[in-house]
C-alpha positions in Angstrom: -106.7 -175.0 35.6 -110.1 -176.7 36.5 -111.0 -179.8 33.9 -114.8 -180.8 33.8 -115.9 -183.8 32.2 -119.3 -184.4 31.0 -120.9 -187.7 30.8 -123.6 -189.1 27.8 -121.9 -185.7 26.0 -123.4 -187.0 22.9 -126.5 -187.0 23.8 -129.5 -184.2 23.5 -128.6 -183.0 26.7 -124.8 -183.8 27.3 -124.0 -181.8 24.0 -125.6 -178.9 25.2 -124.0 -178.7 28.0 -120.3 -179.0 26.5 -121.3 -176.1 24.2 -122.7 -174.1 27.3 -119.0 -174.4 28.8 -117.5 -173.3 25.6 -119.8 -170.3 25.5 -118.9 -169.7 29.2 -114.9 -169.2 27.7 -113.8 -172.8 29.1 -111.2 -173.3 26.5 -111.8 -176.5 25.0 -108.8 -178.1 26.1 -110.4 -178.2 29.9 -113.2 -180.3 29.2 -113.6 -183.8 28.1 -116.8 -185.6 26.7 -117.4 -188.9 27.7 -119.2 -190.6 25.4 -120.3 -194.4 24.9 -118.5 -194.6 20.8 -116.4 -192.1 20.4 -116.9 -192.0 16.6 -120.3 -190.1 17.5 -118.0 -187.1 18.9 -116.3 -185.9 15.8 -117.6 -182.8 15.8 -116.6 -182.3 19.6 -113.1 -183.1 18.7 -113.1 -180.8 15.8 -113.7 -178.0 18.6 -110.5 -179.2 20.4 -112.7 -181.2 23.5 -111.2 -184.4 24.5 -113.1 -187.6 23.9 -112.7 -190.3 26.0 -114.6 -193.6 25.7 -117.0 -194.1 29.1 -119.5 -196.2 28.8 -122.0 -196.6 32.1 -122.3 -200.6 31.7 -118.8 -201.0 31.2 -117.6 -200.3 34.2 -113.6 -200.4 33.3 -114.2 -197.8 30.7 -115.3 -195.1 33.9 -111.9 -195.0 36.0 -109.5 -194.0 33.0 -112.3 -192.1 31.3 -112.4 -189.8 34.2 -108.6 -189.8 34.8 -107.3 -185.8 36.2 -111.1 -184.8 36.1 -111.6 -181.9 38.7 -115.6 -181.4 38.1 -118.1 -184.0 36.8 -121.5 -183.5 35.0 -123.1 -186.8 35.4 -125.6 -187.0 33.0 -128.1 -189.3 33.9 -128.6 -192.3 32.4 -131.6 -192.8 30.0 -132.0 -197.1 30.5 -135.1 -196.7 32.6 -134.3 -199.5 35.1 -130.6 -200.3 34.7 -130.0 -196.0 35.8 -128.6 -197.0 39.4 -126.3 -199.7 39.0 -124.8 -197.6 35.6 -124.6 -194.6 37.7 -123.1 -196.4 41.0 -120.4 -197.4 38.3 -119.6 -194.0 37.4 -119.3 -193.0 40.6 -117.2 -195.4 42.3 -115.1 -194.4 38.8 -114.9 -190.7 40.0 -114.0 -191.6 43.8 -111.3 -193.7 42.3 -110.1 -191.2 39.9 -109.9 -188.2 42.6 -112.9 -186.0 41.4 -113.3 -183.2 43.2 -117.3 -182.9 43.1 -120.2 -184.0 41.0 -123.4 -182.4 39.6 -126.3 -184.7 38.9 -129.1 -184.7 36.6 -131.6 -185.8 38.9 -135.2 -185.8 38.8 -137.6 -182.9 40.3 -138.0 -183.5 44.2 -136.2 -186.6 44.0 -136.5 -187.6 47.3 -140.7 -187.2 48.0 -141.5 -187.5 44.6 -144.0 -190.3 43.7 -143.2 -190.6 39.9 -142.0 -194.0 38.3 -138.9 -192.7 37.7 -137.9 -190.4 41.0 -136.6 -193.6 43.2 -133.7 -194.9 41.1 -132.6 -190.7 41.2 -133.5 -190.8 44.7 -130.8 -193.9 45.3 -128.3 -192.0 42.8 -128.3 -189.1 45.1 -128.4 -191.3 48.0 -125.1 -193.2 46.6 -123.2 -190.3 45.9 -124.2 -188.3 49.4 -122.2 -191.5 50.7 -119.3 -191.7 48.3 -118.3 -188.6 50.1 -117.6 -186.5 47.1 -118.8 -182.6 47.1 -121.9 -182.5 45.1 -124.9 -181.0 43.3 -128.0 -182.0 42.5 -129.7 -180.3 39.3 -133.4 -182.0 39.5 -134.4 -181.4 36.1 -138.7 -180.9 35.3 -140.0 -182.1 32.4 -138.2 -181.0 28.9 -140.1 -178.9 26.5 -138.4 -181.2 24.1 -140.8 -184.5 25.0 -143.5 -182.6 24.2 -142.7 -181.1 20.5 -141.1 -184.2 19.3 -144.8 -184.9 18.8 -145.6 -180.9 17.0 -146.2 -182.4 13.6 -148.8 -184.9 14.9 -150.5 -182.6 17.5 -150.8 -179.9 14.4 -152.3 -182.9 11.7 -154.8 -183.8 14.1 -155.6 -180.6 15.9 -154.9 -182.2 19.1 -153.1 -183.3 22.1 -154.7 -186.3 23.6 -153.4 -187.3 26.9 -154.7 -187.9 31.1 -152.7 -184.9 32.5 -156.5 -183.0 33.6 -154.9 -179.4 34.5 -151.8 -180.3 35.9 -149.0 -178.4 36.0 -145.6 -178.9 34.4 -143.1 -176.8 35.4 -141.2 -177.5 32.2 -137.9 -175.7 30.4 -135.6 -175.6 27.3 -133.0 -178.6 27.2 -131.1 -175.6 26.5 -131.8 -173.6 29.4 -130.9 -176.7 31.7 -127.6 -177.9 29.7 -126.7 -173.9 30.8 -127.8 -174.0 34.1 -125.1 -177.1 34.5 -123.0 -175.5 33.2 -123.0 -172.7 35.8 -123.2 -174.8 38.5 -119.7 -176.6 36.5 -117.7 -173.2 36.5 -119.1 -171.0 39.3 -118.2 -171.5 43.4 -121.0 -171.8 46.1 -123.1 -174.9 44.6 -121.1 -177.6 46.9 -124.2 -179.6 48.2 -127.0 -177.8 47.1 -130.4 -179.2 45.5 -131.7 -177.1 42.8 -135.4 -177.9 42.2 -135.0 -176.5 38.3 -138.5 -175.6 36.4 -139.6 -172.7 34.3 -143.4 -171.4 34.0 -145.7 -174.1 35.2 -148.5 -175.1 32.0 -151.3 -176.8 31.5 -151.6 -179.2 28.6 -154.4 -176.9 27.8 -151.8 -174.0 28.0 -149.7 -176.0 25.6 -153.0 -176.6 23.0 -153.0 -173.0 23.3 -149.1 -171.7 22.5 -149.0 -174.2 19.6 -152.4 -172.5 18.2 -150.7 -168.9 18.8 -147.1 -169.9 17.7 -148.3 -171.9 14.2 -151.6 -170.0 13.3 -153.1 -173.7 13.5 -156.1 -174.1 15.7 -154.9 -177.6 18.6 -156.9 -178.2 21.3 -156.2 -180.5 24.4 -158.9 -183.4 24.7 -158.7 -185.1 28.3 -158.9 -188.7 28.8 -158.7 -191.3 31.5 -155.6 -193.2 32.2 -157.1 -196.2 30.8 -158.4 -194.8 27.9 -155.1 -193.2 27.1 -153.5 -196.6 27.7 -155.7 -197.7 25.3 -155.1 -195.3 22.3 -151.2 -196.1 22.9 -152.0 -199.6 22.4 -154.0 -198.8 19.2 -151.3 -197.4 17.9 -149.1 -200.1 18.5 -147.4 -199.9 22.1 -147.2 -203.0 24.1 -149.2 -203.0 27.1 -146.2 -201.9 29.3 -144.5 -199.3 27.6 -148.3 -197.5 26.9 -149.2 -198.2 30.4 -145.5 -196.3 31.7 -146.1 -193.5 29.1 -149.5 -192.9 30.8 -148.0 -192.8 34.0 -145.9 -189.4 32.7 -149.7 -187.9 32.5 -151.5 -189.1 35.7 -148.1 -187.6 37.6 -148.8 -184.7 35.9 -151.8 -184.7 37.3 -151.0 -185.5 40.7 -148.9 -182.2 40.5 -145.2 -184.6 40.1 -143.5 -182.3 37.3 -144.3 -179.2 38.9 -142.5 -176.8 41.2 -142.8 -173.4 42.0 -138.9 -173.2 42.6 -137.2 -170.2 40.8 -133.9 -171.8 41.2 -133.5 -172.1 37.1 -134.2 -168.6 36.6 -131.4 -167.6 39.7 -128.9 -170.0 38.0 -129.4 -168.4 34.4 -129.7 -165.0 35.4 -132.7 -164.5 33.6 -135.9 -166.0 32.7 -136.4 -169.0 31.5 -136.9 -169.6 27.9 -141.2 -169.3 27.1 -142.7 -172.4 25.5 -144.3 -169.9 22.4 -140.1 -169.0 21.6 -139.7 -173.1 21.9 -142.7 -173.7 19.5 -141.7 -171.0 17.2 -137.8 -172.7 17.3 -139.2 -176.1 16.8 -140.9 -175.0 13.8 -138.2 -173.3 12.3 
C-alpha cells in the first residue's frame, strides 16, 4: 500500500489533485490532505481522506503531518517571496519523515527562465535535487484560471487590456494539471524527470477571440506599454508595486516566458489538453 500526501490540498489546485487520485481508484484511505486549518477540509474528510494539519511557516506542523507518507505532491506555495524558506521547511519535513519521492509544482523552465517568479522555483528544485530524495518536477505554464477570473469584466467592457503584444502562453486547465500530478503520484518511471507542462500556446488576441466565439459577445485585445498598463492598475487602485509585478506577468509573456512547445502535458494525460473555448464555455456555466 502506497500513501501520497498532497500539500495546500485546499487550495484551487491541491483539491483537484486529491480528487484526480480518487478518480484514479486510490481509495481514500491512502491519501492525506495537508492543509493549513483543517476545518476548511470537511468535505475531504467526508470522502474518507485524512486531514492532517501542515502548515509551510510552521515548521513543527511538517514532520508529523507527513508521518508514513510514501509519495509527496508539494504544492507550491502561493506567498510570493516567503516560497523558499516555506518549501525548504517542508522538505527537510519529508527527509525526516522517510518520503520516498516528491513531485513539485514548479514553474515553466525553471532553471533559464527570466520571470519574477522562476528563481525562488529554481532554488526549490535546487534544495530538493540535494535533500537526496527521488523527485519530479511538474513546471506548471500559466493557468487558464488567471485569466477568466477576469470574464465578467473583459465581457462588460469588450476588452482585455494588457502589454503581452503576441506572446505566447502555453496555458492549461487547473484541472488538466491537478491530473497530470496525479499521474506522475500513482504511475512508475517519473523518478527525476522535468516535465515542461503547457497546452496550445495563445495569443491574448487568441483569447479576445475564444471569448467572442464561446459567449456570442464581441472582446477585443487592445495592447499597451508596460508603463501604461502599470498605470491603468494604479488607476484602479493598485499600489505601485503590486501593479508594477502584475505587469511583469505581461512583458514575460511577451518575451516568450509562459510558453513552451513541450507536449509533455498531453503525454502525461493521454490525451489532449483541455481547449480554452471548452474553459470559457465552463466558466460561463
Amino acid at each position: 500500500m502506497t500513501t501520497y500526501a498532497i500539500t495546500g490540498a485546499t487550495g484551487h489546485l491541491g483539491r483537484l489533485a486529491v480528487q484526480k487520485l480518487l478518480d484514479r481508484g486510490i481509495p481514500a484511505s491512502d491519501i492525506v490532505a495537508v492543509v493549513r486549518t483543517p476545518e476548511k477540509a470537511a468535505e475531504l474528510t467526508e470522502k474518507g481522506v485524512t486531514v492532517r494539519e501542515g502548515d509551510y511557516s510552521r515548521p513543527d506542523t511538517l514532520t508529523t503531518a507527513l508521518e508514513r507518507v510514501d509519495v509527496l505532491l508539494l504544492v507550491s506555495s502561493s506567498e510570493v517571496g516567503q516560497r523558499l524558506p516555506q518549501h525548504r521547511a517542508v522538505v527537510d519535513a519529508a527527509t525526516a519523515a522517510g518520503v520516498g519521492r516528491i513531485a513539485y509544482t514548479s514553474i515553466i523552465r525553471a532553471d533559464t527562465s527570466d520571470l519574477s517568479l522562476a528563481p525562488e522555483h529554481k532554488a526549490t528544485e535546487e534544495y530538493i535535487t540535494a535533500s537526496g530524495i527521488a523527485y519530479t518536477f511538474l513546471r506548471n505554464g500559466s493557468y487558464f484560471e488567471n485569466f477568466l477570473s477576469n470574464l465578467d469584466r473583459y465581457l462588460a467592457t469588450g476588452e482585455i487590456v494588457g502589454a503581452a503584444g503576441d506572446g505566447l502562453t502555453a496555458g492549461a486547465s487547473r484541472a488538466d494539471f491537478a491530473e497530470a500530478a496525479a499521474v506522475v503520484l500513482t504511475t512508475p518511471g517519473h523518478e527525476s524527470a522535468v516535465y515542461e507542462l503547457g497546452g496550445a500556446p495563445f495569443t491574448q488576441s487568441d483569447l479576445a477571440a475564444a471569448i467572442t466565439e464561446a459567449t456570442s459577445t464581441p472582446v477585443v485585445y487592445r495592447n499597451v506599454t508596460v508603463a501604461e498598463l502599470i498605470d491603468i492598475y494604479q488607476q484602479s487602485g493598485i499600489d505601485a508595486g503590486t501593479a508594477a509585478f502584475f505587469a511583469g506577468f505581461d512583458e514575460g509573456t511577451a518575451a516568450g516566458g509562459w510558453n513552451t512547445d513541450s507536449d509533455a502535458l498531453a503525454r502525461l494525460l493521454g490525451r489532449e489538453p483541455t481547449p480554452l473555448i471548452d474553459a470559457i464555455r465552463a466558466a460561463r456555466g
